[in-house]
N, C-alpha and C positions, 0 to 999 in steps of 0.2 A: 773687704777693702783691697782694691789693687795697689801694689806699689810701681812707682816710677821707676825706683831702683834697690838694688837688691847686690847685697856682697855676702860672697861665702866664701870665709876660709883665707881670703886674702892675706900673703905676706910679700914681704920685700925684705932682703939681708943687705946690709952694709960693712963696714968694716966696724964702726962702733954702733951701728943700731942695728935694732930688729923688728919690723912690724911683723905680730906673729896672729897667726888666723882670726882676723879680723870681719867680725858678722853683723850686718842691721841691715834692713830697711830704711826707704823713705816711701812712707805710703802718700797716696794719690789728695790732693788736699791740704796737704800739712806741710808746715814745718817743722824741721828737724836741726837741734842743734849740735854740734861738736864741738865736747870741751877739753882741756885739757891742759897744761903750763907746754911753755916750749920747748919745743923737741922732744915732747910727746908721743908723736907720727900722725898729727893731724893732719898737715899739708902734704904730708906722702901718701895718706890713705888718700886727699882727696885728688891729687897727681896720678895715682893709680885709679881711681873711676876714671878718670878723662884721659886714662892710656895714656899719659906725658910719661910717665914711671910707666917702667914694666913690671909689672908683680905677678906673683905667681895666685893663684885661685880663679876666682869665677865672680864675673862683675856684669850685672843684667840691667841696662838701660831701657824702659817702656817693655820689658819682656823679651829684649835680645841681647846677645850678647855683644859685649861692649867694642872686642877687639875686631871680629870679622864684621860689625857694621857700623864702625867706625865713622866711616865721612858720612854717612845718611845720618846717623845719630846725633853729627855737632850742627845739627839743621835745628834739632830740637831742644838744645841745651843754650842757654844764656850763662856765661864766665863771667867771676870776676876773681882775677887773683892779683896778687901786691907785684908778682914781679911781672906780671905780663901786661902789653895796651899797644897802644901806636906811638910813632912819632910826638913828642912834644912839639916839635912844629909844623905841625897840624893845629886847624884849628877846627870848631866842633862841626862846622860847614861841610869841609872836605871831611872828618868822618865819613859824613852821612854819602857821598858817593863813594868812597871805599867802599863801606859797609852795602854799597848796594850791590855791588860787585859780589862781594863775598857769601850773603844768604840769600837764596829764593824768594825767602819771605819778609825780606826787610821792607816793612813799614815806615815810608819818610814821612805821613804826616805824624804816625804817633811819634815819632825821634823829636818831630818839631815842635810837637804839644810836651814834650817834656822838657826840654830845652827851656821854653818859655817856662815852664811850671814849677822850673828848678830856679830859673832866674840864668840860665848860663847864656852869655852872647857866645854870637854864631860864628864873628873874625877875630878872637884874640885869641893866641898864638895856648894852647895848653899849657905852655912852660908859665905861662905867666899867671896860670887860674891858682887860688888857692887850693890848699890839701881838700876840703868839704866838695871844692869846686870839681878837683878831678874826678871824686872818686861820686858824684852825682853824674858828671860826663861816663864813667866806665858801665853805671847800672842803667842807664838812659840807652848806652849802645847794645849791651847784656840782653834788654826784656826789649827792642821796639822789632825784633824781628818773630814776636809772640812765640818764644818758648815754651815748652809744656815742661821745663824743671829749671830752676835756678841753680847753680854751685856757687854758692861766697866765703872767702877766707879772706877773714876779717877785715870787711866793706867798711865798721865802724870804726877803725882803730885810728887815736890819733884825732877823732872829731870831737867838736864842742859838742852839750847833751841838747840845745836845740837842732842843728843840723843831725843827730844821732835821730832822734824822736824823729825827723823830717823822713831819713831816710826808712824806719823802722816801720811807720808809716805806710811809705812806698810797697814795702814787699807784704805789708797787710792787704792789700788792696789788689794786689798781684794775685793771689790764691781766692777774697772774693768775688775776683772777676770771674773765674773759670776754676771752679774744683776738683778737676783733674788734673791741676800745676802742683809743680812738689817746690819747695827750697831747703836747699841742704846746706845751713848756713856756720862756718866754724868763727870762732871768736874768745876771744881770752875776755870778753868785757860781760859775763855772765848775767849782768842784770838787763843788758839786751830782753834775753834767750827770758826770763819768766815773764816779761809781757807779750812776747808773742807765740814761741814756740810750743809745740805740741809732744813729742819728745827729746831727751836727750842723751846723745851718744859720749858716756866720758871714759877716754881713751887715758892712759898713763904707762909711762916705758913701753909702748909699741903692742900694748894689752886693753883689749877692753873690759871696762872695772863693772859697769852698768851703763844698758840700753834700755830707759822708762820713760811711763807718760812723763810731761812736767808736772802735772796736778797731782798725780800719784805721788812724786819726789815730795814735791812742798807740800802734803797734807799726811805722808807717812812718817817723814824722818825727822828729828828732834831733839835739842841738843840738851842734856839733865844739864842742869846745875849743883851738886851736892859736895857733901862733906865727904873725907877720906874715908871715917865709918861708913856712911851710905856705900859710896864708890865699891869699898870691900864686898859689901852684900851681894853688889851685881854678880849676876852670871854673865864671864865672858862668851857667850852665844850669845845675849840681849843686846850688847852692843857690836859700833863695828872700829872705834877706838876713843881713845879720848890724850885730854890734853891738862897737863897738871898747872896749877896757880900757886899763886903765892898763900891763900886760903879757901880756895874749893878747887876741885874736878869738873871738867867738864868735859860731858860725855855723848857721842854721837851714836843714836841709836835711830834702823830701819822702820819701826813700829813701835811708836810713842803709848799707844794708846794701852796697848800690852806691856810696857813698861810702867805707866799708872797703875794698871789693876794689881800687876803682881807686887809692884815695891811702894805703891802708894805714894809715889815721890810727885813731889808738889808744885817746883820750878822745871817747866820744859820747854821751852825757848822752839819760835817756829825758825829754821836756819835759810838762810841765804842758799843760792846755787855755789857760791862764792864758796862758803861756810863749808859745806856738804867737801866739797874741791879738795879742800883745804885742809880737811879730817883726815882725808884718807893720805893726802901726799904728807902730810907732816907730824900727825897724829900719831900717837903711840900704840901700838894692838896687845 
């Protein structure tokens, strides 16, 4: 399997952060989610693939490198990030001659079939669309000039779970059209990322913790429920920490299943993306 894209070793120093060698894929097909609480360095890793950030390492877009083939490469990418767009007063019409200006390959009928498909009229001024409404306007101008990779930092945030599902949708259908499209999608709303996503990248303090399938996540890891005798027994190797109660332990462990045979332990809870997040930034080791 080809990847789209590809980071090795990626860092970036600041005065209180540090993104430090930062490595995944995004192979050709898939999506790929980034997770991670804020200030992370998600949005800096993903400002260093699109060269906004300069960082040090190596970032390979379709198999080149990102920085010497720069302007050819933003032909093949579709954005969407929170602090970047046009004019609010703009309205989604005059996009679409910007936008023609701007890509080769910009498609006005598909802008216009999504437009309709979204429901967004064509002369009201953007300032005045809803939150669902903008950010349906940002992936409609994103994916109508046929990108072969998506980058979104956090498309969903902020939206009710019918428009979420609408948009979620969208980028389903983005990768079955054409299985050579990658989306690299980051989001703090996790339960996104296990209906669509294929893996996920979870970043913490500017480190990556684990880069796995999503199936592999949700079918390996496991959270015990036991007594502090039980707890005792574990081998700290079995687990990766856990978190104490008012009357049981509970313990997050990579391989459940090996956990059963050796301790025979009987409550193992299947965890959330959320859950898994949550063990490691808050959990005890």
């Amino acid at each position: 399997m080809e990847n789209n894209i590809e980071l090795q070793n990626v860092s970036k120093k600041y005065k209180d952060f540090e993104l430090k060698d930062i490595s995944f894929n995004v192979p050709q097909g898939c999506i790929v989610g980034l997770i991670g609480e804020n200030g992370a360095g998600k949005t800096t890793t993903i400002k260093s693939i699109l060269n906004i950030t300069k960082a040090e390492g190596i970032v390979k877009i379709l198999g080149k490198d990102s920085k010497e083939n720069e302007k050819e490469l933003k032909e093949e990418m579709g954005v969407v990030l929170d602090d970047s767009f046009l004019s609010e007063y703009l309205t989604a019409k005059q996009v679409n001659s910007i936008m023609q200006d701007f890509y080769k390959t910009w498609n006005e009928n598909k802008y216009n079939q999504l437009l309709k498909q979204f429901d967004l009229p064509t002369n009201k001024l953007i300032k005045d669309f809803s939150s669902g409404m903008k950010m349906k306007l940002k992936i409609a101008t994103a994916i109508s000039h046929n990108p072969k990779i998506l980058i979104l930092d956090e498309p969903t945030s902020g939206l009710d779970p019918v428009v979420r599902n609408e948009i979620l949708d969208i980028f389903r259908k983005y990768i079955e059209d054409d299985e050579t499209r990658s989306i690299l999608l980051s989001t703090h709303i996790t339960t996104d990322l296990e209906h669509i996503s294929d893996y996920i990248v979870f970043i913490e303090k500017g480190k990556i913790v684990f880069d796995l399938p999503t199936n592999e996540l949700l079918e390996n890891y496991g959270i015990i429920k036991c007594s502090k005798d039980d707890f005792i027994r574990l081998d700290k190797k079995d687990y990766i920490a856990y978190q104490k109660g008012k009357y049981q332990y509970e313990v997050l462990t990579n391989d459940k299943n090996t956990i059963r045979r050796k301790y025979n332990m009987t409550i193992i809870d299947k965890p959330s993306i959320e859950d898994i997040m949550l063990f490691y930034i808050k959990g005890e080791k």
